[in-house]
ZAMARGU-4260 file (C-alpha; in steps of 0.2 Angstrom, whole numbers, plus 5000, padded with zeros to 4 digits):
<rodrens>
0) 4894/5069/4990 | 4907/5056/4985 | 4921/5061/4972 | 4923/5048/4960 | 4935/5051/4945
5) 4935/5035/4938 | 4917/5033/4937 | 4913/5022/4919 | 4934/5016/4920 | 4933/4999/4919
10) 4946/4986/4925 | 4951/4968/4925 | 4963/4961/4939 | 4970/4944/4939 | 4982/4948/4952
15) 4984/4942/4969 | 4994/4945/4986 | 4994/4960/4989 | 5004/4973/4975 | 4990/4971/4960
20) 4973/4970/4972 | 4981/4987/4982 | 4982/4997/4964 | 4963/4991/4960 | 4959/4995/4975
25) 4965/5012/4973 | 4956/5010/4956 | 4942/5006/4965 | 4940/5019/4980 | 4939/5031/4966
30) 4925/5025/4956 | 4932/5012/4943 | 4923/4997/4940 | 4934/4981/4945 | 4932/4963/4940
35) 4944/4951/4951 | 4949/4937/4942 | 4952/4922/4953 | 4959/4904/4951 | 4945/4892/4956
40) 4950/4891/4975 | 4952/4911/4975 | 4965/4921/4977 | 4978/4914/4987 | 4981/4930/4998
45) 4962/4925/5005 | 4973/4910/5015 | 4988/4918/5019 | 4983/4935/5022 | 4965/4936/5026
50) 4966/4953/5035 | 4973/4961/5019 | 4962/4952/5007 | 4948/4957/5015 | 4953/4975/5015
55) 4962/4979/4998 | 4946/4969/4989 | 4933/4980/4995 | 4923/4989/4980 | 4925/4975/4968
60) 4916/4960/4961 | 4924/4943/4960 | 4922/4928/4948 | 4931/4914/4948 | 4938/4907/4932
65) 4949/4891/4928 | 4959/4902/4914 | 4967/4886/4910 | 4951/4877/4904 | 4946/4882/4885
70) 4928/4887/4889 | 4934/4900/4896 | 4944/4909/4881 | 4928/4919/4879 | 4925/4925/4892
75) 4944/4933/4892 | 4941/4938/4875 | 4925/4947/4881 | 4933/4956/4897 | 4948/4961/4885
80) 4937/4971/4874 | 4926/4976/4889 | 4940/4985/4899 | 4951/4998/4899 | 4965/4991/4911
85) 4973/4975/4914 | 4982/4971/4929 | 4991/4956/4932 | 5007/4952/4945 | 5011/4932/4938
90) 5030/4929/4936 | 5037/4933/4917 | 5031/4920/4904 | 5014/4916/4915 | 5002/4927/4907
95) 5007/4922/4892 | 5005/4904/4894 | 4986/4908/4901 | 4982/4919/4885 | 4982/4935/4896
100) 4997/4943/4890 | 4998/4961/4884 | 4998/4954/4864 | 4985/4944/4866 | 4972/4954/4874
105) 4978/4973/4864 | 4974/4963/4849 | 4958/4963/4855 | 4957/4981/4861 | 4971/4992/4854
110) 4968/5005/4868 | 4970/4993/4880 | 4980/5000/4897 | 4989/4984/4901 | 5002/4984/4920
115) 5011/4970/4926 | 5018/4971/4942 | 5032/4959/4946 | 5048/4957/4955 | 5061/4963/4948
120) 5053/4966/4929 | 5047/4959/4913 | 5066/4958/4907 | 5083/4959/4913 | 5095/4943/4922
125) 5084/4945/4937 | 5067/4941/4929 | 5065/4924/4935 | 5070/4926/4955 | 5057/4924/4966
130) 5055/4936/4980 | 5042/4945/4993 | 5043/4960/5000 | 5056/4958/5013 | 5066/4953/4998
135) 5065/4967/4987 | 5065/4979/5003 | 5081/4975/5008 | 5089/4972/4993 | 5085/4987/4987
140) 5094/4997/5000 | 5078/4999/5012 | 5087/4987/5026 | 5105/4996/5026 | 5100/5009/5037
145) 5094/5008/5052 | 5078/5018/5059 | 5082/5021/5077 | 5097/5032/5084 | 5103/5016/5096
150) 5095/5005/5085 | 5099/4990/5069 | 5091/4991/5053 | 5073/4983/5056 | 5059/4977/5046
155) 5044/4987/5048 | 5026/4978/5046 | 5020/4988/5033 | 5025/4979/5014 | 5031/4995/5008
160) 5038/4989/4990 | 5021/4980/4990 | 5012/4994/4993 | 5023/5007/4988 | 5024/4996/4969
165) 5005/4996/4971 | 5001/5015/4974 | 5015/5017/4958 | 5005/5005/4946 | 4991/5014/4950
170) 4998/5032/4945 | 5006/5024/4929 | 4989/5019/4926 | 4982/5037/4927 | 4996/5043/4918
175) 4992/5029/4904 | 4974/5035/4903 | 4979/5053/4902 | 4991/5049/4887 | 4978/5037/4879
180) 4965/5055/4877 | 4978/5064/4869 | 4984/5047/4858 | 4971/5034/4858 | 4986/5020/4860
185) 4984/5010/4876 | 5002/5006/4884 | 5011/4990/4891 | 5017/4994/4908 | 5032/4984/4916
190) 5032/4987/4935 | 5045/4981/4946 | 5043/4979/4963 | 5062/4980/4969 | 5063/4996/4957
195) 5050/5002/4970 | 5060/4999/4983 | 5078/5008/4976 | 5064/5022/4971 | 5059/5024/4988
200) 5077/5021/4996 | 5086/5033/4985 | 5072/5047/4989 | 5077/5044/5007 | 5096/5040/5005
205) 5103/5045/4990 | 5114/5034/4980 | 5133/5042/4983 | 5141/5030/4985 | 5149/5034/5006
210) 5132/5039/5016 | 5132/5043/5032 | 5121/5030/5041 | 5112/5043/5052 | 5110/5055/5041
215) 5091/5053/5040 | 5088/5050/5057 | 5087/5063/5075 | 5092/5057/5090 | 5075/5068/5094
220) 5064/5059/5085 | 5063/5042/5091 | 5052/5029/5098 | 5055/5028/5118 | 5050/5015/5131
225) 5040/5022/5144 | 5037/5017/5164 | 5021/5007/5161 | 5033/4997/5147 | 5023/5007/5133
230) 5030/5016/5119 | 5029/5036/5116 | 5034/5043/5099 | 5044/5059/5100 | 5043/5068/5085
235) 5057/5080/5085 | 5065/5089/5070 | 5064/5109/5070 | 5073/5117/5084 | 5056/5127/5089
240) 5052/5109/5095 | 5065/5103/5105 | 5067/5122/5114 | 5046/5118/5118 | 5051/5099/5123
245) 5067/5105/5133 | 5055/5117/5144 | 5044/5106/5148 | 5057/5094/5155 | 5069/5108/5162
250) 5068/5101/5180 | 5064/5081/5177 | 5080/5081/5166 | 5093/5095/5170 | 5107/5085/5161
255) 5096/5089/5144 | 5100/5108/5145 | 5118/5105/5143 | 5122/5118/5132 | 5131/5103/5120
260) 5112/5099/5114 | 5108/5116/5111 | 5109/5116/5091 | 5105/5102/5079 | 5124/5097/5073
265) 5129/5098/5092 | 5114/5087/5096 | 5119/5074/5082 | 5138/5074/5086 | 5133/5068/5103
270) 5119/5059/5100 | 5124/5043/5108 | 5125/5052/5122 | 5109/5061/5122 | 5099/5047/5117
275) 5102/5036/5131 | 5097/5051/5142 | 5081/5053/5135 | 5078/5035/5136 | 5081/5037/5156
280) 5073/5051/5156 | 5055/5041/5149 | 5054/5030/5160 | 5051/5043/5172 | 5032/5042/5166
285) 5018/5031/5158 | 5016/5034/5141 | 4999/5045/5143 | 5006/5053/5154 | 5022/5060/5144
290) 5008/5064/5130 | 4999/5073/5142 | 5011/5084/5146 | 5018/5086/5130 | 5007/5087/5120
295) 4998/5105/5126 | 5016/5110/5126 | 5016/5108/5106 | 5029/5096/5105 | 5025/5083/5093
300) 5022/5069/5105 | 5010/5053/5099 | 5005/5036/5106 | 5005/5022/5094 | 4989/5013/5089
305) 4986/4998/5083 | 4974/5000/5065 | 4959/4997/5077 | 4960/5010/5089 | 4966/5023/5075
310) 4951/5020/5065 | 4939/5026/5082 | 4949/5042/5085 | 4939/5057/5086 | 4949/5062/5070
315) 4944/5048/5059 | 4925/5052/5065 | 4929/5071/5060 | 4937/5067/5043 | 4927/5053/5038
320) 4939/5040/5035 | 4929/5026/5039 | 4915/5023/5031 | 4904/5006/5035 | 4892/4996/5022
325) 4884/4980/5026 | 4891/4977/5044 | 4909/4977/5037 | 4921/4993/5041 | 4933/5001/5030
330) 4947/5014/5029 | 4943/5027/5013 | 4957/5032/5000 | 4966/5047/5010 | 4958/5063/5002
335) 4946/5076/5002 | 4941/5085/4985 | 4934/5104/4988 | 4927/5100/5005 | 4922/5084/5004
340) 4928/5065/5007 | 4937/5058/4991 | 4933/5041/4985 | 4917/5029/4993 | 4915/5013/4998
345) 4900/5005/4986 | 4903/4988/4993 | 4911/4977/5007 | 4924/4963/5001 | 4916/4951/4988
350) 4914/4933/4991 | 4925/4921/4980 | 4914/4922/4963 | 4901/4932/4973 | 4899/4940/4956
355) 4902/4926/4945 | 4883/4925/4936 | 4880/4942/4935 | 4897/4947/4924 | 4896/4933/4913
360) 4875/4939/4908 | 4882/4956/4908 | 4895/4949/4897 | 4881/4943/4884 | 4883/4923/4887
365) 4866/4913/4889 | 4863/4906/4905 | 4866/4890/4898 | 4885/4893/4893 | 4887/4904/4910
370) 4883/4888/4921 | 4897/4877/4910 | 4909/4890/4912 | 4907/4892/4931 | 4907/4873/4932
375) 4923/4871/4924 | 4931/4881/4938 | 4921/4875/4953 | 4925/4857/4948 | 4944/4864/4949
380) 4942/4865/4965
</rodrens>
Protein backbone atom coordinates (compact mmCIF):
# COMPACT_ATOMS: atom_id res chain seq x y z
CA UNK A 1 0.00 0.00 0.00
CA UNK A 2 1.73 3.09 -1.17
CA UNK A 3 1.04 6.49 0.73
CA UNK A 4 0.43 9.15 -1.51
CA UNK A 5 -0.49 12.60 -0.02
CA UNK A 6 -0.31 14.65 -2.95
CA UNK A 7 -2.43 12.50 -4.94
CA UNK A 8 -4.83 15.07 -7.45
CA UNK A 9 -1.82 17.97 -6.56
CA UNK A 10 -0.94 19.15 -9.59
CA UNK A 11 2.45 20.69 -10.72
CA UNK A 12 4.22 22.58 -13.48
CA UNK A 13 8.16 22.55 -13.64
CA UNK A 14 10.14 24.49 -15.88
CA UNK A 15 13.25 24.06 -13.95
CA UNK A 16 16.29 22.31 -14.77
CA UNK A 17 19.84 21.14 -13.14
CA UNK A 18 19.15 19.98 -10.38
CA UNK A 19 17.50 22.33 -7.36
CA UNK A 20 13.79 22.74 -9.20
CA UNK A 21 13.52 18.93 -10.63
CA UNK A 22 14.81 17.54 -6.88
CA UNK A 23 11.66 19.56 -5.16
CA UNK A 24 9.19 18.03 -8.07
CA UNK A 25 10.59 15.19 -7.49
CA UNK A 26 9.86 15.23 -3.92
CA UNK A 27 6.38 16.44 -5.22
CA UNK A 28 6.29 13.57 -7.15
CA UNK A 29 7.37 10.40 -4.96
CA UNK A 30 4.59 11.50 -3.03
CA UNK A 31 1.67 11.40 -5.39
CA UNK A 32 1.54 14.82 -7.28
CA UNK A 33 1.16 14.93 -10.83
CA UNK A 34 4.29 16.67 -12.58
CA UNK A 35 4.37 18.18 -15.93
CA UNK A 36 8.30 18.89 -16.92
CA UNK A 37 8.61 21.72 -19.09
CA UNK A 38 11.54 21.67 -21.40
CA UNK A 39 13.26 23.75 -23.91
CA UNK A 40 13.15 22.04 -27.23
CA UNK A 41 16.56 20.23 -26.77
CA UNK A 42 15.51 19.08 -23.06
CA UNK A 43 16.71 20.13 -20.14
CA UNK A 44 20.07 20.71 -20.08
CA UNK A 45 20.95 18.75 -16.82
CA UNK A 46 20.05 15.60 -19.54
CA UNK A 47 23.96 16.51 -20.95
CA UNK A 48 25.73 17.59 -18.13
CA UNK A 49 24.38 15.40 -15.55
CA UNK A 50 22.73 12.50 -17.04
CA UNK A 51 23.01 10.31 -13.86
CA UNK A 52 21.03 13.02 -11.91
CA UNK A 53 18.61 13.62 -14.56
CA UNK A 54 17.67 10.36 -15.01
CA UNK A 55 16.99 10.02 -11.19
CA UNK A 56 15.27 13.28 -9.86
CA UNK A 57 12.89 13.01 -13.14
CA UNK A 58 11.41 9.74 -12.37
CA UNK A 59 7.50 9.91 -11.84
CA UNK A 60 6.93 12.74 -14.24
CA UNK A 61 5.81 13.45 -17.79
CA UNK A 62 7.75 15.58 -20.06
CA UNK A 63 6.67 17.87 -23.02
CA UNK A 64 8.79 19.93 -24.77
CA UNK A 65 7.79 23.51 -25.48
CA UNK A 66 9.55 26.46 -27.37
CA UNK A 67 8.06 29.04 -24.76
CA UNK A 68 9.47 31.67 -26.86
CA UNK A 69 7.33 30.80 -30.03
CA UNK A 70 3.58 32.53 -29.62
CA UNK A 71 1.78 29.30 -30.37
CA UNK A 72 2.57 28.36 -27.33
CA UNK A 73 1.02 31.05 -25.03
CA UNK A 74 -1.86 28.60 -24.77
CA UNK A 75 -0.74 26.22 -23.76
CA UNK A 76 0.93 28.13 -20.63
CA UNK A 77 -2.19 29.73 -20.23
CA UNK A 78 -3.75 26.39 -20.03
CA UNK A 79 -1.23 24.62 -17.59
CA UNK A 80 -1.45 28.00 -15.28
CA UNK A 81 -5.07 27.37 -14.64
CA UNK A 82 -4.42 23.63 -14.66
CA UNK A 83 -1.99 23.49 -11.73
CA UNK A 84 -1.67 24.24 -8.40
CA UNK A 85 2.33 24.82 -8.18
CA UNK A 86 4.80 26.48 -10.42
CA UNK A 87 8.38 25.83 -10.13
CA UNK A 88 10.84 27.65 -12.04
CA UNK A 89 14.91 28.09 -11.23
CA UNK A 90 15.64 30.84 -14.44
CA UNK A 91 17.89 33.84 -13.32
CA UNK A 92 15.74 37.08 -11.98
CA UNK A 93 13.99 38.89 -15.07
CA UNK A 94 13.80 35.43 -17.11
CA UNK A 95 10.46 34.31 -16.35
CA UNK A 96 9.23 37.14 -16.94
CA UNK A 97 10.60 37.71 -20.31
CA UNK A 98 9.05 34.12 -21.30
CA UNK A 99 5.48 34.95 -19.92
CA UNK A 100 5.91 32.49 -16.82
CA UNK A 101 6.32 35.02 -14.17
CA UNK A 102 4.29 34.68 -10.91
CA UNK A 103 2.01 37.90 -12.27
CA UNK A 104 1.33 36.62 -15.20
CA UNK A 105 0.22 33.06 -14.52
CA UNK A 106 -1.69 34.14 -10.79
CA UNK A 107 -3.73 36.18 -12.98
CA UNK A 108 -4.76 33.34 -14.35
CA UNK A 109 -5.23 31.30 -11.13
CA UNK A 110 -5.37 33.45 -8.07
CA UNK A 111 -4.45 30.38 -5.92
CA UNK A 112 -1.70 29.76 -7.79
CA UNK A 113 1.51 28.35 -5.48
CA UNK A 114 4.13 29.81 -7.48
CA UNK A 115 8.44 28.96 -6.16
CA UNK A 116 11.29 30.20 -7.84
CA UNK A 117 14.48 28.91 -6.78
CA UNK A 118 17.51 30.91 -7.64
CA UNK A 119 20.91 31.91 -6.42
CA UNK A 120 21.05 34.23 -4.26
CA UNK A 121 17.08 35.58 -4.73
CA UNK A 122 14.55 37.45 -6.57
CA UNK A 123 16.00 40.73 -5.08
CA UNK A 124 18.86 42.12 -3.23
CA UNK A 125 22.61 43.49 -5.10
CA UNK A 126 23.41 39.92 -5.49
CA UNK A 127 20.48 38.85 -7.78
CA UNK A 128 22.30 38.85 -10.97
CA UNK A 129 25.66 36.73 -10.03
CA UNK A 130 25.84 33.51 -11.37
CA UNK A 131 26.79 30.65 -9.37
CA UNK A 132 26.52 26.56 -8.71
CA UNK A 133 26.59 24.91 -5.91
CA UNK A 134 30.28 24.91 -5.00
CA UNK A 135 29.56 28.67 -5.07
CA UNK A 136 26.95 29.08 -2.85
CA UNK A 137 28.40 26.27 -0.59
CA UNK A 138 31.32 27.83 0.18
CA UNK A 139 30.18 31.20 0.28
CA UNK A 140 27.92 30.67 2.61
CA UNK A 141 30.19 29.41 5.25
CA UNK A 142 29.98 25.63 4.26
CA UNK A 143 33.91 25.52 3.01
CA UNK A 144 35.44 27.43 6.33
CA UNK A 145 35.53 24.38 8.22
CA UNK A 146 37.07 21.59 7.77
CA UNK A 147 35.33 17.94 8.12
CA UNK A 148 38.30 15.86 9.13
CA UNK A 149 40.33 16.25 12.50
CA UNK A 150 43.93 16.44 10.37
CA UNK A 151 42.06 17.48 7.52
CA UNK A 152 41.36 21.09 5.14
CA UNK A 153 37.87 22.11 4.37
CA UNK A 154 36.80 19.93 1.38
CA UNK A 155 34.01 19.66 -1.11
CA UNK A 156 31.83 16.83 -0.71
CA UNK A 157 30.05 15.18 -3.90
CA UNK A 158 26.83 15.56 -2.67
CA UNK A 159 25.29 19.40 -4.07
CA UNK A 160 24.02 20.22 -0.75
CA UNK A 161 22.61 23.77 -1.34
CA UNK A 162 21.16 22.24 -4.48
CA UNK A 163 19.67 19.66 -2.74
CA UNK A 164 19.40 21.03 0.59
CA UNK A 165 17.47 24.44 -1.52
CA UNK A 166 15.35 21.67 -3.22
CA UNK A 167 14.12 19.69 -0.16
CA UNK A 168 13.35 23.41 1.38
CA UNK A 169 11.27 24.51 -1.76
CA UNK A 170 9.40 21.62 -1.57
CA UNK A 171 8.34 22.15 2.23
CA UNK A 172 7.56 25.94 1.40
CA UNK A 173 5.40 24.42 -0.99
CA UNK A 174 3.50 22.07 1.59
CA UNK A 175 3.34 24.86 3.88
CA UNK A 176 1.80 27.15 0.87
CA UNK A 177 -0.82 24.41 0.32
CA UNK A 178 -1.54 24.21 3.97
CA UNK A 179 -2.00 28.06 4.17
CA UNK A 180 -3.92 28.14 0.76
CA UNK A 181 -6.96 25.66 2.83
CA UNK A 182 -7.12 27.97 5.47
CA UNK A 183 -6.83 31.31 2.95
CA UNK A 184 -7.68 30.35 -0.65
CA UNK A 185 -4.64 32.94 -1.61
CA UNK A 186 -1.72 31.09 -3.53
CA UNK A 187 1.66 32.54 -2.52
CA UNK A 188 4.95 33.87 -4.53
CA UNK A 189 7.90 32.01 -3.15
CA UNK A 190 11.49 33.36 -3.41
CA UNK A 191 13.98 30.71 -2.66
CA UNK A 192 17.68 31.31 -2.47
CA UNK A 193 19.95 28.70 -2.85
CA UNK A 194 22.95 30.44 -0.91
CA UNK A 195 20.31 31.37 1.90
CA UNK A 196 20.16 27.41 1.85
CA UNK A 197 23.56 27.15 2.36
CA UNK A 198 24.20 29.94 5.52
CA UNK A 199 20.72 27.93 6.67
CA UNK A 200 22.43 24.86 6.87
CA UNK A 201 25.96 26.29 7.88
CA UNK A 202 24.56 28.21 10.82
CA UNK A 203 22.55 25.10 12.20
CA UNK A 204 25.99 23.38 12.17
CA UNK A 205 28.23 26.39 13.11
CA UNK A 206 26.50 29.07 14.54
CA UNK A 207 27.26 32.58 13.57
CA UNK A 208 29.22 34.17 16.68
CA UNK A 209 31.50 35.76 15.27
CA UNK A 210 35.11 33.66 16.83
CA UNK A 211 34.16 29.72 16.41
CA UNK A 212 36.24 27.27 17.26
CA UNK A 213 37.12 25.46 13.93
CA UNK A 214 36.77 22.04 15.51
CA UNK A 215 34.16 22.33 17.47
CA UNK A 216 32.00 20.20 15.32
CA UNK A 217 34.24 17.68 14.63
CA UNK A 218 35.69 14.29 17.08
CA UNK A 219 39.03 13.26 16.70
CA UNK A 220 36.84 9.82 17.05
CA UNK A 221 34.73 10.05 14.46
CA UNK A 222 36.60 10.15 11.20
CA UNK A 223 37.14 8.52 8.15
CA UNK A 224 40.68 6.23 8.44
CA UNK A 225 42.82 4.58 5.76
CA UNK A 226 43.08 0.98 6.15
CA UNK A 227 45.80 -1.82 5.23
CA UNK A 228 44.26 -2.85 1.89
CA UNK A 229 44.29 1.14 1.13
CA UNK A 230 40.25 1.17 1.86
CA UNK A 231 38.61 3.45 3.95
CA UNK A 232 36.62 2.62 7.37
CA UNK A 233 34.31 5.12 8.99
CA UNK A 234 34.66 5.40 12.72
CA UNK A 235 31.65 6.88 14.07
CA UNK A 236 32.59 7.86 17.49
CA UNK A 237 30.81 10.46 19.65
CA UNK A 238 29.12 9.14 23.25
CA UNK A 239 31.78 7.98 25.52
CA UNK A 240 29.74 4.27 25.82
CA UNK A 241 31.28 4.04 22.31
CA UNK A 242 34.76 4.91 22.60
CA UNK A 243 35.07 2.60 26.06
CA UNK A 244 33.42 -0.29 23.61
CA UNK A 245 35.97 0.69 20.66
CA UNK A 246 38.86 1.12 23.32
CA UNK A 247 38.20 -2.69 24.43
CA UNK A 248 38.46 -4.05 21.57
CA UNK A 249 41.70 -2.52 20.59
CA UNK A 250 43.30 -2.74 24.25
CA UNK A 251 46.18 -4.99 22.99
CA UNK A 252 46.69 -3.77 19.18
CA UNK A 253 46.88 -0.19 20.59
CA UNK A 254 48.21 0.12 24.29
CA UNK A 255 49.06 3.80 23.57
CA UNK A 256 45.05 4.43 23.18
CA UNK A 257 44.56 3.67 26.87
CA UNK A 258 46.54 6.53 28.10
CA UNK A 259 44.48 7.87 30.58
CA UNK A 260 44.76 11.51 28.68
CA UNK A 261 42.03 10.07 26.14
CA UNK A 262 39.90 8.84 28.82
CA UNK A 263 37.19 11.79 28.70
CA UNK A 264 35.89 13.68 25.73
CA UNK A 265 37.62 17.48 26.53
CA UNK A 266 40.87 15.34 27.18
CA UNK A 267 40.49 13.45 23.93
CA UNK A 268 39.95 16.83 22.07
CA UNK A 269 42.71 18.86 23.75
CA UNK A 270 45.08 16.28 22.38
CA UNK A 271 43.43 15.29 19.42
CA UNK A 272 46.37 15.83 17.12
CA UNK A 273 47.91 13.43 19.07
CA UNK A 274 45.36 10.81 19.19
CA UNK A 275 44.37 11.04 15.62
CA UNK A 276 47.57 10.16 14.19
CA UNK A 277 47.63 7.12 16.50
CA UNK A 278 44.48 5.94 15.30
CA UNK A 279 45.55 6.41 11.89
CA UNK A 280 48.50 3.93 12.73
CA UNK A 281 46.70 1.93 14.50
CA UNK A 282 44.18 1.18 10.93
CA UNK A 283 46.41 0.21 9.08
CA UNK A 284 47.08 -2.59 11.15
CA UNK A 285 43.89 -4.20 9.20
CA UNK A 286 41.83 -4.43 5.90
CA UNK A 287 38.92 -2.46 6.22
CA UNK A 288 36.53 -5.63 6.51
CA UNK A 289 38.33 -6.66 8.74
CA UNK A 290 38.27 -3.69 11.34
CA UNK A 291 34.22 -3.81 10.58
CA UNK A 292 34.33 -7.29 11.57
CA UNK A 293 35.67 -6.81 14.56
CA UNK A 294 33.98 -3.75 15.41
CA UNK A 295 31.09 -3.89 14.62
CA UNK A 296 29.72 -7.08 17.00
CA UNK A 297 31.47 -5.03 19.48
CA UNK A 298 28.80 -2.19 19.03
CA UNK A 299 30.99 0.41 18.02
CA UNK A 300 29.65 2.41 15.25
CA UNK A 301 31.99 1.15 12.49
CA UNK A 302 30.86 1.34 8.63
CA UNK A 303 32.38 0.69 5.06
CA UNK A 304 31.57 3.26 2.63
CA UNK A 305 29.50 2.23 -0.56
CA UNK A 306 29.24 3.63 -3.59
CA UNK A 307 25.15 4.40 -4.45
CA UNK A 308 25.38 0.98 -6.17
CA UNK A 309 26.24 -1.34 -3.71
CA UNK A 310 24.07 0.54 -0.96
CA UNK A 311 21.08 0.23 -3.00
CA UNK A 312 21.60 -4.20 -2.80
CA UNK A 313 22.18 -4.07 0.90
CA UNK A 314 20.07 -6.48 2.78
CA UNK A 315 18.65 -3.23 4.36
CA UNK A 316 17.44 -1.70 1.22
CA UNK A 317 15.74 -5.10 0.35
CA UNK A 318 14.25 -5.12 4.22
CA UNK A 319 12.92 -1.44 3.93
CA UNK A 320 11.95 -1.37 0.46
CA UNK A 321 13.91 1.45 -0.69
CA UNK A 322 14.27 0.46 -4.20
CA UNK A 323 11.63 -0.17 -6.09
CA UNK A 324 12.02 -1.23 -9.91
CA UNK A 325 9.35 -0.45 -12.94
CA UNK A 326 10.19 -0.95 -16.54
CA UNK A 327 13.68 -2.32 -16.19
CA UNK A 328 14.89 1.15 -14.67
CA UNK A 329 15.70 1.08 -10.67
CA UNK A 330 15.09 3.82 -8.29
CA UNK A 331 15.79 5.00 -4.77
CA UNK A 332 12.07 5.78 -2.93
CA UNK A 333 11.45 9.22 -0.94
CA UNK A 334 13.00 8.18 2.66
CA UNK A 335 9.83 7.08 4.84
CA UNK A 336 7.44 4.78 5.88
CA UNK A 337 3.86 5.90 6.93
CA UNK A 338 2.08 3.54 9.75
CA UNK A 339 3.96 0.42 8.54
CA UNK A 340 4.39 0.79 5.28
CA UNK A 341 6.88 2.30 2.35
CA UNK A 342 6.02 6.21 1.96
CA UNK A 343 5.82 7.53 -1.55
CA UNK A 344 5.89 5.04 -4.99
CA UNK A 345 7.54 4.94 -8.03
CA UNK A 346 4.43 5.15 -10.89
CA UNK A 347 6.97 5.51 -13.63
CA UNK A 348 10.65 5.45 -14.68
CA UNK A 349 12.39 8.78 -16.19
CA UNK A 350 10.41 10.15 -19.18
CA UNK A 351 11.86 10.63 -22.56
CA UNK A 352 12.27 14.21 -23.72
CA UNK A 353 8.48 15.23 -24.76
CA UNK A 354 7.57 11.43 -23.94
CA UNK A 355 4.45 12.97 -22.92
CA UNK A 356 4.13 15.86 -25.31
CA UNK A 357 0.67 14.58 -27.28
CA UNK A 358 -0.96 13.23 -24.39
CA UNK A 359 -0.88 16.65 -22.12
CA UNK A 360 -1.71 18.88 -24.89
CA UNK A 361 -5.33 16.39 -25.74
CA UNK A 362 -5.71 16.45 -21.94
CA UNK A 363 -5.15 20.04 -22.15
CA UNK A 364 -8.39 20.36 -24.59
CA UNK A 365 -6.30 21.32 -27.97
CA UNK A 366 -7.45 19.53 -31.22
CA UNK A 367 -5.04 17.26 -32.77
CA UNK A 368 -4.54 19.68 -35.39
CA UNK A 369 -3.22 22.71 -33.06
CA UNK A 370 -1.23 19.85 -30.85
CA UNK A 371 0.98 18.87 -33.83
CA UNK A 372 1.80 22.85 -34.73
CA UNK A 373 2.72 23.46 -31.38
CA UNK A 374 4.97 20.44 -30.88
CA UNK A 375 6.54 21.40 -34.38
CA UNK A 376 7.25 24.77 -33.47
CA UNK A 377 9.65 23.28 -30.71
CA UNK A 378 11.06 20.37 -32.52
CA UNK A 379 12.04 22.71 -35.48
CA UNK A 380 13.90 24.57 -32.47
CA UNK A 381 15.88 22.04 -32.34
Amino acid sequence: MSWLPLAGIKVVDFSALIPGPFTSAILADLGADVIKVEPPRGDSGRSLLPAVAHAINRNKRSIALDLKHAEVKPVIERLARWCDIVIESNRPGVSTRLGIDYASLSMLNPGLIYCSLSGFGQNGPWRDKPGHDIGYVGASGGLSYPGSWLGKPARSSIPIADMQGGSFGAIAILAALHERDRSGRGAELDLSLYEAGLFCAAMRHGIAEHTDARAHIWPVNDLFETADGSMLILGIVEQHFWDNFRAAVRDLAPALMDPKFDTDPSRRKHGDELSRLLKQLFLKKTAKQWHELLEPLDVPAELPLTPAEASRTGYAEARETVVEVGGERHVLFPLWVDGHRGGALRRGTPALNADGAAILRELGFAQDQAQRILGSAAAAR
